[in-house]
C-alpha positions in Angstrom: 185.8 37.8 102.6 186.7 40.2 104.9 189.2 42.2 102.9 186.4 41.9 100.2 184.2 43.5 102.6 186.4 45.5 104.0 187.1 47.4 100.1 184.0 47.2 98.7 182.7 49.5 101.9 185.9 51.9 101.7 185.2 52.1 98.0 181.5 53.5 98.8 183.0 55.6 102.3 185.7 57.1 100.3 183.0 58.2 97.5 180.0 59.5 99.6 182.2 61.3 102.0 184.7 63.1 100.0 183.8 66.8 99.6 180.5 67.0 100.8 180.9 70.3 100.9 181.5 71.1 97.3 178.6 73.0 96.9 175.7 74.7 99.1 172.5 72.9 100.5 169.8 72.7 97.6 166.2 73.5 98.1 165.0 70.2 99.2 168.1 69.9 101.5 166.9 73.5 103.2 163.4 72.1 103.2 164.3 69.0 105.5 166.5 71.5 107.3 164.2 74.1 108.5 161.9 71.0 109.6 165.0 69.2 111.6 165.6 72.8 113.2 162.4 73.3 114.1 161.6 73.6 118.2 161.0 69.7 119.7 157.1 70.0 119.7 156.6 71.6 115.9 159.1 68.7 114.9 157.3 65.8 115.7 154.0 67.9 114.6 155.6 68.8 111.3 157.3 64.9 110.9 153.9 63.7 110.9 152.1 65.8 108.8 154.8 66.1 105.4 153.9 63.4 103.0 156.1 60.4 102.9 158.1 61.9 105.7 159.5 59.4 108.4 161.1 60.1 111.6 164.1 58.7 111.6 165.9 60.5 109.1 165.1 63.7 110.0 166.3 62.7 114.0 169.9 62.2 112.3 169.0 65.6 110.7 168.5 67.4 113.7 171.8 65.5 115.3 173.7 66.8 112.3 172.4 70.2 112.8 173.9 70.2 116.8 177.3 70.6 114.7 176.3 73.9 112.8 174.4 74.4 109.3 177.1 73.6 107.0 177.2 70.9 104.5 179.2 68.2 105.9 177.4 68.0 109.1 173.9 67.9 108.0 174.8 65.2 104.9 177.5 62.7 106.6 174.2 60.8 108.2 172.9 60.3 105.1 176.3 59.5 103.3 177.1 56.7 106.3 173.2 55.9 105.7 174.8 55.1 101.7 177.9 53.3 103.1 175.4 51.0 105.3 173.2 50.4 102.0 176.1 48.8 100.1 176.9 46.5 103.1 173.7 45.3 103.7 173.1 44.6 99.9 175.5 42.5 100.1 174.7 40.8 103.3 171.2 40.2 101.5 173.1 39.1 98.4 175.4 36.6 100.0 172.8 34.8 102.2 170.5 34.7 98.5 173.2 33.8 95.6 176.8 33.6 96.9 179.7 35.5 97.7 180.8 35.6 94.3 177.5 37.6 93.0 177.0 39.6 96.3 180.4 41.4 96.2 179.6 42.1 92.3 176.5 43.9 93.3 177.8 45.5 95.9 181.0 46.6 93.9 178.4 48.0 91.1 176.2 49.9 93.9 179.1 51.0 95.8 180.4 53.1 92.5 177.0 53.5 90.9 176.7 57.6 90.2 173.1 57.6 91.3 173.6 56.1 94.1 176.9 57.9 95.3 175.1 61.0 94.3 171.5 60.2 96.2 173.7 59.4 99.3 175.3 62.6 99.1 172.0 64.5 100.2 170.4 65.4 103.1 166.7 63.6 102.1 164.7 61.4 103.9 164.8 58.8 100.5 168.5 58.2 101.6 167.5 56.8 104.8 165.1 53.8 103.3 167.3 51.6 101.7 170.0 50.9 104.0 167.4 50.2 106.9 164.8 48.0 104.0 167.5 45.8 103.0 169.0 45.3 106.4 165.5 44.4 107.3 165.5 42.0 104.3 168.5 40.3 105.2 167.4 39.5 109.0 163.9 37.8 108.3 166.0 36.0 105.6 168.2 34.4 108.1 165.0 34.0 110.6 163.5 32.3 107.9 166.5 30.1 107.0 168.1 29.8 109.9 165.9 30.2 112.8 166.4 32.0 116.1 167.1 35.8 115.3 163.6 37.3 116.2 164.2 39.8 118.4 167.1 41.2 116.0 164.6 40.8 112.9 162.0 42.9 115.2 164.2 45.9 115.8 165.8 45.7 112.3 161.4 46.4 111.5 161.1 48.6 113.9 163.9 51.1 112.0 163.3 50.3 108.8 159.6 51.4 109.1 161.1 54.7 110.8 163.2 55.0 108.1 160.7 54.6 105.3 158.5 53.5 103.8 160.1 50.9 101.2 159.9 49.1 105.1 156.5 48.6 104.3 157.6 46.6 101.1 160.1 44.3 102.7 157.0 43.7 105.5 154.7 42.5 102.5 157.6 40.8 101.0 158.2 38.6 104.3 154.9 38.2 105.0 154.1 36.4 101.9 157.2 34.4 101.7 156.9 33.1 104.8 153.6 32.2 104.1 154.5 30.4 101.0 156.9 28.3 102.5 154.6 27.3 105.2 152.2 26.4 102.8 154.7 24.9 100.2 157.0 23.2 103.1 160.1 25.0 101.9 161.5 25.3 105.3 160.3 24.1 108.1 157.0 25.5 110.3 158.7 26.7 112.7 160.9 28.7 111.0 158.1 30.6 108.9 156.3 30.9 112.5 159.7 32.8 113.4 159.4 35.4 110.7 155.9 36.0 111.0 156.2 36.5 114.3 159.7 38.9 113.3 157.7 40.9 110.9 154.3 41.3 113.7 
């Protein structure tokens, strides 16, 4: 499992990070830029106010920036962010249908073009599904498992930061956990746990 794990995320490193500089920033990319590079008090201002902007990828923006305004710095955050997505789908995936059908998924998303290519940009969107699924995967082990609260709560606490699909994986919980309290799926206690994860 761990050599599985171990190529499927070299496969997706070893496509998001090669040649990230091959050509210049594009609009959007400058867009997100000039807000990252704005003084501390106009970013937070300007975070807030762009719509469907969340803090936490332009905070790796601005980190990226500290190294200079070429390519590879301001889009290796978000090409790691594309490298974490592929190992927490298939965390997710494992816990929910096997090893068997996780590292499939996984293998598919880690060479998918769209996917290597939305990695490869500095934009906010990149940021959102790494965080949402890791998110997923911890109130699915609160849920299963038990115990895990306090890691489900911070894993909530950056996917909302990260974007908004956050907000989707909150519903998500929410009403699954409910279900199961109502259907007797699991036990109580451990629907208590992740309603108490995603609060």
């Amino acid at each position: 499992r761990v050599l599985l794990a171990a190529a499927l995320l070299s496969s997706a490193a070893w496509l998001r990070l090669a040649d990230l500089d091959r050509h210049g920033l594009a609009d959007a990319e400058l867009r997100a830029v000039a807000v990252a590079a704005a003084p501390s008090a106009d970013f937070l201002e300007s975070v807030r106010t762009l719509p469907g902007a969340t803090p936490l990828a332009y905070a790796a923006l601005r980190e990226g920036l500290e190294w200079g305004w070429r390519e590879i710095p301001v889009r290796l955050p978000f090409a790691l962010a594309g490298v974490l997505a592929v190992g927490a789908a298939f965390l997710l995936l494992r816990e929910l249908f096997g090893v068997a059908v996780a590292a499939a998924a996984a293998a598919v998303f880690a060479v998918s073009p769209l996917a290597v290519e939305t990695s490869r940009q500095a934009l906010a969107s990149g940021f959102a599904l790494p965080f949402a699924l890791l998110w997923a995967w911890l109130l699915w082990r609160v849920l299963r498992r038990g115990g895990g609260v306090a890691a489900a709560a911070a894993g909530g606490v950056l996917a909302l930061y990260a974007g908004y699909a956050g907000l989707a994986v909150a519903l998500a919980a929410l009403l699954t956990a409910a279900v199961t309290m109502v259907a007797g799926g699991a036990p109580a206690a451990a629907a208590r746990r992740t309603l108490a994860a995603v609060g």
